[in-house]
N, C-alpha and C positions, 0 to 999 in steps of 0.2 A: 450892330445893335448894342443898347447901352440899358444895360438895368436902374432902373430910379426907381427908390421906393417911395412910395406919397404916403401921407397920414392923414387918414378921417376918420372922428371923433375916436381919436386916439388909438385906431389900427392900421394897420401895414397892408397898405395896396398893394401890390408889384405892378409893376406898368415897366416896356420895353419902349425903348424909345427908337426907329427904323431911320437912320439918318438919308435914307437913299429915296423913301417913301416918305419921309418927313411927316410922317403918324407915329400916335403912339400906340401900343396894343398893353391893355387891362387885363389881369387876372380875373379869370370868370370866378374862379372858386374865391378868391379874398373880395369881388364884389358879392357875393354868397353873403358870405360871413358875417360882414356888417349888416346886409341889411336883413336878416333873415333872424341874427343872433344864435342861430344852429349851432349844439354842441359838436355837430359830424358835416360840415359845408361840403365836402367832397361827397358823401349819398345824397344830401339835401339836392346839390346840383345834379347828379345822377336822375335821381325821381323824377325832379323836377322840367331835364332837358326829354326825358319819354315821353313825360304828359305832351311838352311843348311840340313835338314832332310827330304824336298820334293828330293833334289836336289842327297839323298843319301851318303851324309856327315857324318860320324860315329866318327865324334871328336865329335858332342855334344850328346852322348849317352855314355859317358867315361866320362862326368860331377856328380860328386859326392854332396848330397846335405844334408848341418851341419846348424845345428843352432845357430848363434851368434848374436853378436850384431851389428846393419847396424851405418849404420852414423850418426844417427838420437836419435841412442841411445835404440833403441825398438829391440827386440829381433826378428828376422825373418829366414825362411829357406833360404839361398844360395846357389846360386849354385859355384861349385868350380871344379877349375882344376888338377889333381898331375902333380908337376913343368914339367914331362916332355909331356904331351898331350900341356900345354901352348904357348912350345916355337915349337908345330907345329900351334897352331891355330895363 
């Protein structure tokens, strides 16, 4: 797996790129961030994946979860998208 950071409208996606599965998998929380503009993407995503799993939402049970390195620099589990679950959530 190969880390590639994308840029949209000027923030930092992470996206893993699986050379074996030849998908890419999307940071759930930096797709968060941009489109939400939340001070706190990490509770906003939290809140947000409850509602979506009381509610019977099965895009966040297709969330896949890797350990890299967050923004901060410290190594943590994330949760991630494969590109094409992303562009239904």
């Amino acid at each position: 797996m190969y880390l590639v950071n994308k840029i949209f409208n000027n923030e930092t996606i992470r996206t893993v790129w699986d050379k074996e599965e030849e998908k890419y998998f999307i940071s759930v929380v930096d797709i968060v961030s941009v489109i939400s503009e939340s001070n706190n993407p990490q509770t906003y995503w939290r809140v947000l994946k409850k509602r979506l799993k009381d509610e019977g939402n099965e895009t966040v049970t297709n969330c896949n979860a890797l350990k890299l390195k967050a923004k901060d620099g410290e190594f943590f589990v994330l949760e991630w998208f494969r590109n094409e679950i992303s562009f239904n959530f």
